[in-house]
C-alpha positions as CSV (number, residue, x, y, z in Angstrom):
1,X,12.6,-33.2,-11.7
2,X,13.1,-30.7,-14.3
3,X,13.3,-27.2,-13.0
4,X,12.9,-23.5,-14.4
5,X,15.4,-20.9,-13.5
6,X,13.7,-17.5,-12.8
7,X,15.9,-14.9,-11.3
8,X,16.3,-11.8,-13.7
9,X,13.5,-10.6,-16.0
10,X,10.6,-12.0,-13.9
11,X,8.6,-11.6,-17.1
12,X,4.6,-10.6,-17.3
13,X,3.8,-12.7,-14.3
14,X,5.3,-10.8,-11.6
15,X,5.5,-7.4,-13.5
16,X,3.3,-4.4,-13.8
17,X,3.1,-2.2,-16.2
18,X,3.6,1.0,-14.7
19,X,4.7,4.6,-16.2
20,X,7.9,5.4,-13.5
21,X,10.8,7.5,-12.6
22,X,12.9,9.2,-10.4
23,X,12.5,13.0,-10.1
24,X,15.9,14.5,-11.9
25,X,15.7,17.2,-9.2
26,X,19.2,19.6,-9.2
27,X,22.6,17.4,-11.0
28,X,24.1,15.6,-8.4
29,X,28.1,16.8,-8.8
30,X,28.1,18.8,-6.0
31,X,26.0,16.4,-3.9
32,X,27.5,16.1,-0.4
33,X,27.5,12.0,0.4
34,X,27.0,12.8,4.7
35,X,24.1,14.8,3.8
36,X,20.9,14.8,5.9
37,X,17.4,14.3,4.0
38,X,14.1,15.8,5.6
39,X,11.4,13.9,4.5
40,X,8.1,15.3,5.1
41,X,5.2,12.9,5.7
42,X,1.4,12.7,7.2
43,X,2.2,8.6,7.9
44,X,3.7,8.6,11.3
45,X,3.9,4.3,11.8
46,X,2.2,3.3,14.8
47,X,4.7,1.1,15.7
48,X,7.8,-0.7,13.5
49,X,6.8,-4.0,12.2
50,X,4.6,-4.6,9.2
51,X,2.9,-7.5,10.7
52,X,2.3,-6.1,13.5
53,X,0.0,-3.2,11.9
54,X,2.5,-0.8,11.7
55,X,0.5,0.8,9.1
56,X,1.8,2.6,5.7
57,X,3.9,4.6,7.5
58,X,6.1,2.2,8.3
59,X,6.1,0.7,4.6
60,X,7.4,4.6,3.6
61,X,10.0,5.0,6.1
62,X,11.9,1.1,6.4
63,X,11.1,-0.9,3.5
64,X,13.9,-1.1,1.1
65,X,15.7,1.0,3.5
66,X,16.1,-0.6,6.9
67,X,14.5,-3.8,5.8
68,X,15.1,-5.7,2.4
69,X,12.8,-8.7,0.7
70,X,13.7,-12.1,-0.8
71,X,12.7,-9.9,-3.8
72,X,12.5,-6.0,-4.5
73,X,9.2,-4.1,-6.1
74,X,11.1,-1.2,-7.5
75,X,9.4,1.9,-7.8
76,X,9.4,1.1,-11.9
77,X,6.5,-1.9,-10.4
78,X,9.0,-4.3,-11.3
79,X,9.7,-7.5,-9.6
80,X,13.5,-7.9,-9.2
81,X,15.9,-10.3,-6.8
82,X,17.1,-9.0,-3.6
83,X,18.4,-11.1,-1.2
84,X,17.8,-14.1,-3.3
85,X,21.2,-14.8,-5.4
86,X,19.2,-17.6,-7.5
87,X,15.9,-19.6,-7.4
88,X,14.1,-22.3,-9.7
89,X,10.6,-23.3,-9.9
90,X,9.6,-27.2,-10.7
91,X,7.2,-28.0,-13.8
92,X,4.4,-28.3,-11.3
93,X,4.8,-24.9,-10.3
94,X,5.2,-26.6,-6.6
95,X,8.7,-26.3,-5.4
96,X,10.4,-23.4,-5.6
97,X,13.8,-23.4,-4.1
98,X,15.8,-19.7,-3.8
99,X,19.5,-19.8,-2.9
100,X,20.4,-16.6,-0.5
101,X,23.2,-14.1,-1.4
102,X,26.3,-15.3,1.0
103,X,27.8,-11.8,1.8
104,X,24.7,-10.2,3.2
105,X,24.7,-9.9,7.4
106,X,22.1,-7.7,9.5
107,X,22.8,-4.8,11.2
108,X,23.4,-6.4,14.6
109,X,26.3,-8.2,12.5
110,X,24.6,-11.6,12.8
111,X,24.8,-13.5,8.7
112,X,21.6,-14.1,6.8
113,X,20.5,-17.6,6.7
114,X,18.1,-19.4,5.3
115,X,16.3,-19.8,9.0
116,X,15.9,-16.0,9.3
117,X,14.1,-16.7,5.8
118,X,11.9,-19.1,7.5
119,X,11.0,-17.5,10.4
120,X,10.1,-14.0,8.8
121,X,7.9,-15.8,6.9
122,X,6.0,-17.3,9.7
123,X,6.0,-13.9,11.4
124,X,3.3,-13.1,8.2
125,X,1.6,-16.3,8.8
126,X,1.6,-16.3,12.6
127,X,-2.0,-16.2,14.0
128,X,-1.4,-12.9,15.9
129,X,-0.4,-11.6,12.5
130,X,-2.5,-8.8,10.8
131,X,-0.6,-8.2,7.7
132,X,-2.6,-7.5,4.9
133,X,-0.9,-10.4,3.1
134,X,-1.0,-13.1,6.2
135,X,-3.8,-14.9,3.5
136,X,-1.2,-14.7,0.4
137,X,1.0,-17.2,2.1
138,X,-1.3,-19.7,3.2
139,X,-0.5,-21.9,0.1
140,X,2.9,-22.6,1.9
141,X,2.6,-26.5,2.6
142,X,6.3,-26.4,4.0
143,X,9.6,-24.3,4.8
144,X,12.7,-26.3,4.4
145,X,16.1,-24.8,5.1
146,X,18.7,-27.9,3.8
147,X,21.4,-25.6,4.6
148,X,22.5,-21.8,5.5
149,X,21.7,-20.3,1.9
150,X,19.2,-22.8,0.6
151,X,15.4,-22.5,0.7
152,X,12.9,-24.7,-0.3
153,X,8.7,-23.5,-0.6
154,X,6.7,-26.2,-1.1
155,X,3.2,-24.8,-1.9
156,X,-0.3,-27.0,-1.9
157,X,-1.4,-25.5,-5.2
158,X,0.4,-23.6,-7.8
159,X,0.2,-19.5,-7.3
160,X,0.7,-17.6,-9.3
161,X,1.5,-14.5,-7.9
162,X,4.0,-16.1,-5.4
163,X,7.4,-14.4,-6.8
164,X,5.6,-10.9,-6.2
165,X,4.4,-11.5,-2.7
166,X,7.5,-12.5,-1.7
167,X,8.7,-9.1,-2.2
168,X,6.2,-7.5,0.4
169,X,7.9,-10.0,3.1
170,X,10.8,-8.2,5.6
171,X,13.9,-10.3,6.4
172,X,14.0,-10.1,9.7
173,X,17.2,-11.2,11.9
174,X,15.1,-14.8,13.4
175,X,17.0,-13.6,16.6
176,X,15.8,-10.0,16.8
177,X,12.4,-10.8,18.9
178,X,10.0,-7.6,19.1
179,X,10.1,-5.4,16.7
180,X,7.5,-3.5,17.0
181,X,10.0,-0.5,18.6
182,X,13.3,-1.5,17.6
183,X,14.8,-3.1,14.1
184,X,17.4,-5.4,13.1
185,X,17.4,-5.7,9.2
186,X,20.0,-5.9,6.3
187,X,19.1,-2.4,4.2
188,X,21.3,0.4,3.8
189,X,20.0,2.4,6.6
190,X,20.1,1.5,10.5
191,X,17.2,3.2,12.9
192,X,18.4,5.6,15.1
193,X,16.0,7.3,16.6
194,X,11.9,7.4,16.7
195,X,10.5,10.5,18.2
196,X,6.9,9.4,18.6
197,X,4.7,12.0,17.1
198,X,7.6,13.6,15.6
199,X,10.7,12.1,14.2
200,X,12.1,9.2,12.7
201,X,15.5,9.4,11.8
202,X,17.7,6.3,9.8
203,X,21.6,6.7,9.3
204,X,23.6,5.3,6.8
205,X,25.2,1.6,7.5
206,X,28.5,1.4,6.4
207,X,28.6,-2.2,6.6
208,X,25.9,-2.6,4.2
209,X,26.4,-5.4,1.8
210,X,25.4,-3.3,-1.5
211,X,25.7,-0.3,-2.8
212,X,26.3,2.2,-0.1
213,X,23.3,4.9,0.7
214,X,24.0,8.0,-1.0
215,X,23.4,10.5,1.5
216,X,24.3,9.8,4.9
217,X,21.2,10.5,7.2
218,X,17.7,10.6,6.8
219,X,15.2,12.4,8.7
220,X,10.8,11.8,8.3
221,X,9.3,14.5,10.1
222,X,5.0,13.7,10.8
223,X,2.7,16.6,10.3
224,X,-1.0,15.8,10.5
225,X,-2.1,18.0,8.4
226,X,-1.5,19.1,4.8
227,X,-0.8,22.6,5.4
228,X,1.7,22.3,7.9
229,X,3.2,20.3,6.3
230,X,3.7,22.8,2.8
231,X,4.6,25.4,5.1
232,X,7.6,23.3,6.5
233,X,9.0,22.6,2.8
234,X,8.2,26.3,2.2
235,X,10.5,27.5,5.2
236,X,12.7,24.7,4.7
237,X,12.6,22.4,7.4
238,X,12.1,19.7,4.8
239,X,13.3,18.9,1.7
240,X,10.7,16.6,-0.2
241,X,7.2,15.5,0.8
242,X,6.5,12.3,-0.4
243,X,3.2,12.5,-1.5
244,X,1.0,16.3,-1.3
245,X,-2.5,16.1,0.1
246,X,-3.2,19.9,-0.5
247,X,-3.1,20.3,-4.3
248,X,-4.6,24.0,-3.8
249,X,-0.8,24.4,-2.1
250,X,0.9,23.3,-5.6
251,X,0.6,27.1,-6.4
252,X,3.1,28.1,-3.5
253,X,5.9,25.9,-5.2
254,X,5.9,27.6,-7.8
255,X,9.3,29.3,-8.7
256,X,12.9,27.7,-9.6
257,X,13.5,26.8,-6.2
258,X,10.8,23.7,-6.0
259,X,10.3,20.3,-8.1
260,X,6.6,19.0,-8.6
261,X,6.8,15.4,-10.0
262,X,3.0,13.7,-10.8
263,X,4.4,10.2,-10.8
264,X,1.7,6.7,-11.1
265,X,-0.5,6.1,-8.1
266,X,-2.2,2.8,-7.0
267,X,-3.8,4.8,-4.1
268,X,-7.9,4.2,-3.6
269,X,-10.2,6.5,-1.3
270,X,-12.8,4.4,-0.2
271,X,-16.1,4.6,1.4
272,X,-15.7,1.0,3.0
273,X,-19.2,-0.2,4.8
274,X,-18.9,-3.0,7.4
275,X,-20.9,-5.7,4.7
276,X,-21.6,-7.7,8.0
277,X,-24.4,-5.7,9.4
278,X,-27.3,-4.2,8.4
279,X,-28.4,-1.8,6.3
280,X,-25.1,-2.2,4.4
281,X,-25.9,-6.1,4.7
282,X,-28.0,-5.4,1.8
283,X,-26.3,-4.3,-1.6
284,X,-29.2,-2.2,-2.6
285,X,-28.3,0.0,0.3
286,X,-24.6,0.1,-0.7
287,X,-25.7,1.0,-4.6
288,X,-28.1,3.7,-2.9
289,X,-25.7,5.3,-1.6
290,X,-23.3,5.4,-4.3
291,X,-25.6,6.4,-6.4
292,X,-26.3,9.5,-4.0
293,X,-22.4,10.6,-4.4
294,X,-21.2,12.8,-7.2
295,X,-17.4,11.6,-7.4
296,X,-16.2,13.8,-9.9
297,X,-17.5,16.9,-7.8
298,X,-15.6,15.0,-4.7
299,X,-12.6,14.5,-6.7
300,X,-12.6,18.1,-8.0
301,X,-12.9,19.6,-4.6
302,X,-10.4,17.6,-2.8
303,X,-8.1,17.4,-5.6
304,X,-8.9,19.7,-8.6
305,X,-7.4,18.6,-11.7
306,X,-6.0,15.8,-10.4
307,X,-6.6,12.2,-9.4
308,X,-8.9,9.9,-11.4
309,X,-12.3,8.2,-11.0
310,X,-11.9,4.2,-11.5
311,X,-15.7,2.8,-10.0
312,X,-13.7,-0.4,-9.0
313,X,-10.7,-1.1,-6.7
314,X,-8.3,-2.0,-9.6
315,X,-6.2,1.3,-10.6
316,X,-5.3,1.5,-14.3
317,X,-2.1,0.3,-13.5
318,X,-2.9,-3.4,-12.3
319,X,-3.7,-5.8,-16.1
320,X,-7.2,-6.7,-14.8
321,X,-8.4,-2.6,-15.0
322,X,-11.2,-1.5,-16.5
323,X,-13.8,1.6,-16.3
324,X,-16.6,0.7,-14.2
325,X,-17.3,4.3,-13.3
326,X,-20.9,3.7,-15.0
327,X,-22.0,1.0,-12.8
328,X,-23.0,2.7,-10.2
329,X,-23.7,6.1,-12.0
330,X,-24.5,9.5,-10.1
331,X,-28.2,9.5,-10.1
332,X,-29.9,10.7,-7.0
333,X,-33.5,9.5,-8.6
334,X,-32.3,6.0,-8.7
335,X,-30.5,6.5,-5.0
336,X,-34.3,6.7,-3.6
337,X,-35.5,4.4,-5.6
338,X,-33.0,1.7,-4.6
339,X,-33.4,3.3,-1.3
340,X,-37.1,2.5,-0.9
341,X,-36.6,-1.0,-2.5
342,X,-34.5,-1.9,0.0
343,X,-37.5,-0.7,3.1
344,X,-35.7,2.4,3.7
345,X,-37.7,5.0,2.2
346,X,-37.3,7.6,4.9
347,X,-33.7,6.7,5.1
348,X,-31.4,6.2,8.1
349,X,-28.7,7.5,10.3
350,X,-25.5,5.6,10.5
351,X,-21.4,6.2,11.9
352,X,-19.0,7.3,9.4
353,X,-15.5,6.3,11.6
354,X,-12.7,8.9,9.6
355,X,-9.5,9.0,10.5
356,X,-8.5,12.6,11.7
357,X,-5.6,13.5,9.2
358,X,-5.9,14.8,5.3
359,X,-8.2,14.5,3.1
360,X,-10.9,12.4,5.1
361,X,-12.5,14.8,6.9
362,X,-12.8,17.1,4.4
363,X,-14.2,13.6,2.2
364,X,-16.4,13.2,5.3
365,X,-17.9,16.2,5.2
366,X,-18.5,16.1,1.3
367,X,-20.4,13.0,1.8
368,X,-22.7,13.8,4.8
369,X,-24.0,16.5,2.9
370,X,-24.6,14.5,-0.6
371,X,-26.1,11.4,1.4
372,X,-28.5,14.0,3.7
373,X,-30.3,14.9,0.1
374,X,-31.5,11.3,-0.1
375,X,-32.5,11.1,3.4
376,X,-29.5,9.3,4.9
377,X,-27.9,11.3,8.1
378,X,-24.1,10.5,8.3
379,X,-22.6,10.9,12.0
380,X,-18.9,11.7,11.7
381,X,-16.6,9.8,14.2
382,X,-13.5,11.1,13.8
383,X,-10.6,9.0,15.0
384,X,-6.9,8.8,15.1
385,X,-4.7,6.1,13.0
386,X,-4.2,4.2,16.3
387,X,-7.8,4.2,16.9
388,X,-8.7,3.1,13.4
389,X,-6.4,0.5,13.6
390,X,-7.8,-0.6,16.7
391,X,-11.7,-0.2,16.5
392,X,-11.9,-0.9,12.9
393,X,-9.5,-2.9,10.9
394,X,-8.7,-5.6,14.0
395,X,-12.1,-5.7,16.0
396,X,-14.0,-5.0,13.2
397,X,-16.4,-2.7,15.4
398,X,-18.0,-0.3,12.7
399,X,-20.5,0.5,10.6
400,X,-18.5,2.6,7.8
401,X,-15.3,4.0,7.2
402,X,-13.2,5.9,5.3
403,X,-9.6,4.4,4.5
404,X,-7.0,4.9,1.6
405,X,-6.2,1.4,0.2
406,X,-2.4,2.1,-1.2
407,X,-1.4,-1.2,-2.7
408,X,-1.8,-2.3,-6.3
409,X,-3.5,-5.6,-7.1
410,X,-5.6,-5.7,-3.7
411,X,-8.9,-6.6,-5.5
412,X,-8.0,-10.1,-4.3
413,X,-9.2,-9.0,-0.6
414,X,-12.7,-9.3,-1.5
415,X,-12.0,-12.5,-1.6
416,X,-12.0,-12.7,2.3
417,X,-14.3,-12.5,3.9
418,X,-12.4,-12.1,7.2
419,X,-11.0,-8.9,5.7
420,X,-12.6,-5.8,7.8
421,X,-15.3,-4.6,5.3
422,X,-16.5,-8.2,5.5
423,X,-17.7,-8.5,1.9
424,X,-18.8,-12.5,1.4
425,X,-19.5,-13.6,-1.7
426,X,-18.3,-17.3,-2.7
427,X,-18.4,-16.8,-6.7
428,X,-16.1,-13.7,-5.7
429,X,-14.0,-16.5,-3.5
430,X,-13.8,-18.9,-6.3
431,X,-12.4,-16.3,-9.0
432,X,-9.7,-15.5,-6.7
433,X,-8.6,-18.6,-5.5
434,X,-9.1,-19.9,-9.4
435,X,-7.1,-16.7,-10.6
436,X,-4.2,-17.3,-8.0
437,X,-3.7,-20.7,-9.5
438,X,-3.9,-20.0,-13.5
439,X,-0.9,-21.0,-15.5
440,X,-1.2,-17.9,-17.4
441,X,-1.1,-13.7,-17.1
442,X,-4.2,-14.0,-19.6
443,X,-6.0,-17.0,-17.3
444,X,-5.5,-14.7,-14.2
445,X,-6.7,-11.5,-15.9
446,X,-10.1,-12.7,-17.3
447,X,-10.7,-14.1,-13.2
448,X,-10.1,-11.2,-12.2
449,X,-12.1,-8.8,-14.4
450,X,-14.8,-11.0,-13.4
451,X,-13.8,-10.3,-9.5
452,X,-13.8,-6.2,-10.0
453,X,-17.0,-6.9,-12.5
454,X,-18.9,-8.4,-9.7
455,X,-17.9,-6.2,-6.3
456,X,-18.3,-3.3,-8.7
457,X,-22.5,-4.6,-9.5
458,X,-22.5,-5.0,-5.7
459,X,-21.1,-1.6,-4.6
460,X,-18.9,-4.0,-2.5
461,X,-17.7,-0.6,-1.0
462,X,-18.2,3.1,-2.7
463,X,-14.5,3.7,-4.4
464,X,-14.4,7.5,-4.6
465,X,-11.5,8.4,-6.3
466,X,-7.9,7.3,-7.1
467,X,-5.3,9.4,-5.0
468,X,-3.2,11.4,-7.8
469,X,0.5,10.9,-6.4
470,X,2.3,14.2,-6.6
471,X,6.0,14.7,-4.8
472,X,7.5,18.6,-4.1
473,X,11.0,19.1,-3.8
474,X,13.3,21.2,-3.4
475,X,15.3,21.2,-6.6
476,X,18.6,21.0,-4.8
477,X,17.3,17.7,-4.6
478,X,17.4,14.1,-6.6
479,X,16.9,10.8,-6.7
480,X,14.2,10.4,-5.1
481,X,11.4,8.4,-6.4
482,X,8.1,9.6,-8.0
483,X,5.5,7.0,-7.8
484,X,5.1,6.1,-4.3
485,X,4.4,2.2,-5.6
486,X,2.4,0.8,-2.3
487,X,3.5,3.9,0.0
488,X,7.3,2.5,0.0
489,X,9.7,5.4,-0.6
490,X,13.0,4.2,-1.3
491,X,15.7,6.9,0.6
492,X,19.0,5.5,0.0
493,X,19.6,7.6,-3.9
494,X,18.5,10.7,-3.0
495,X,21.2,13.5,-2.9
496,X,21.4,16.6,-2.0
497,X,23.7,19.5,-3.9
């Protein structure tokens, strides 16, 4: 059987055009290699492992730094090898067989293998799984492992997209067992401590395989709220926050002794309705109340001058974009109409669950008072990260939330309907499944535009704005990077002079 290599270039397929960089900060020639960076964050994980429902927190802080992939998404939105040294795809798109670096171990000194492969797979695919991409993977007819550094996928149906969600898999050491509070992966940086509700610290692993980390401890301190957080870069008890939720703060950083970088965000705010039950059941309902929002007075009071209205859940930056901010217009005439042609005239009260940190209850506020103009009372339930976890996203227990979605191409969701929101629609279903199996970029983008076409007509959910992604510094600092590409936030070139 003839057989395609594809390591390097990855090409179109598993690329994204995105606008990147890394922040330039203060030259480096003074940089001291043992320094310690203080990352500021809101994310606190709520626990370690990413199938597990560790949440983007734990995506920020150990991806690409304590844990490594098959294959890398760099912060450029590149596809790129990893721990795969080589790998071939047959004509049928079927087979695709990746041989391992042979020089990599984990950091309890155990060697990579094509079994730890295997297993951390299954760890995505396992039924007790929650990762967001447990559904990618179930194209995976079989796992060979032929020997140490070989492995073979066999797949059911060709996909597409398989190369890139490779990279969103950890290699996990198949012997490490729990990991929901402890680690054992192959990236530059070892866990050292976790502080719960406080602190996260990595160190430097000398015995990593590549390139050494260039600074030679790093620290996440959690905030849970914006303002504490810019008052801890201000007095400098940190020395970067990764991405600011105050943009009324930007003002304070002002001067020669801060960096504000405005890299590319793939981050949604969404009003997410449990499709499920009724009214929201009914997509006249959902378009009401859409209809009842003004998103660019949202937008402008949470973020001011930045961030960007989209109408859809595809950011610019995914190929399949396009404006739908006019489908469902502001237009609070046609919110009661659509309103009393859906038997709800006199409107209704229903549960906005909101998780308690930045910006969503300042969102939740905004919208209780816009929906109470058509009628429509909004009863804020604010809950922590844990809770939303918990009550919404795995029991499914809820009648509307608010959530930010942070990962680029996750229009393909609406495509389960076991996914929380619950939105079931089969021609939606088809286009995905159809789209995941094109032989071309251009066969998987037209599927797709007719996927955000579609949810967008159906106010699927209410997508209120698109996050702007701004990092402060201190400019002693570099190297650190800018776009914050599906919350990861790579540590291990950041220096500090």
């Amino acid at each position: 059987m003839r057989r395609t290599r594809i390591l390097g270039a990855l090409g179109a397929v598993a690329t994204l055009a995105l606008v990147a960089g890394c922040a330039s900060g203060a030259t480096d020639d003074a940089a001291s290699e043992d320094a310690t960076i203080l990352i500021g964050s809101l994310y606190e994980p709520t626990n370690l492992s990413n199938t597990q429902g560790g949440g983007q927190g734990v995506t920020e802080a150990l991806t690409g730094n304590v844990y490594e992939g098959l294959y890398r998404l760099t912060d450029d939105g590149e596809v790129e090898p990893l721990l795969a040294a080589d790998a071939e795809v047959s004509d049928d798109g079927l087979t695709y067989t990746v041989t391992l670096r042979d020089d990599v171990t984990f950091h309890s000194g155990d060697p990579l293998t094509s079994a730890d492969v295997k297993s951390s797979i299954e760890a995505v695919t396992a039924e007790d799984s929650v990762s967001a991409r447990k559904s990618s993977f179930e194209v995976i007819a079989d796992i060979a492992t032929p020997d140490d550094q070989t492995v073979v996928f066999t797949l059911s149906q060709r996909s597409i997209s398989f190369l890139y969600n490779l990279s969103y898999v950890w290699i996990v050491n198949d012997e490490a067992g729990d990991i929901t509070e402890s680690e054992d992966g192959t990236g530059p940086y070892t866990l050292d401590e976790w502080k719960k509700g406080s602190t996260l610290t990595l160190e430097r692993w000398d015995d990593y395989w590549g390139e050494p980390a260039k600074n030679g401890e790093v620290v996440y301190t959690y905030f849970t709220d914006a303002t504490a957080e810019n008052n801890a870069l201000l007095t400098g008890e940190i020395d970067v926050i990764t991405s600011v939720q105050s943009p009324d703060s930007l003002s304070q950083f002002d001067s020669d002794d801060y960096v504000v970088s405005e890299g590319t965000s793939t981050t949604k705010e969404l009003l997410a309705f449990n499709d499920r039950v009724a009214p929201f059941d009914d997509a006249k309902v959902r378009k009401a109340i859409y209809s009842a929002i003004d998103t660019q007075k949202l937008l402008e009071s949470i973020w001011g001058d930045y961030g960007t209205l989209i109408g859809s859940m595809v950011p610019p930056t995914d190929p399949w974009y396009e404006d739908l901010t006019e489908v469902n217009p502001y237009d609070v005439d046609l919110s009661k109409d659509l309103l009393a042609e859906a038997g709800y005239a006199d409107g209704f009260t229903f549960t906005l669950d909101t998780p308690s940190y930045d910006p969503h209850p300042a969102v939740a506020e905004f919208l209780q008072s816009q929906l109470a103009e058509v009628g429509i009372t909004v009863e804020i339930n604010t809950i922590s990260a844990d809770e939303w976890y918990t009550k919404v996203f795995k029991e499914q227990d809820f009648q509307a939330t608010l959530q930010e979605h942070v990962n680029d191409r996750d229009v393909v969701w609406y495509g389960n309907p076991d996914f929380y929101w619950g939105y079931d629609d089969a021609d939606v279903q088809k286009w995905v499944a159809e789209a995941e199996q094109a032989a071309t970029t251009d066969e998987q983008t037209a599927l797709l535009k007719q996927v955000n076409e579609k949810i967008a007509e159906d106010a699927a959910s209410v997508w209120l704005y698109l996050y702007p992604q701004i990092v402060v510094a201190s400019s002693d600092l570099s190297g650190y990077p800018v776009n914050g590409l599906n919350s990861q936030f790579f540590a291990y070139d950041i220096v500090k002079s």
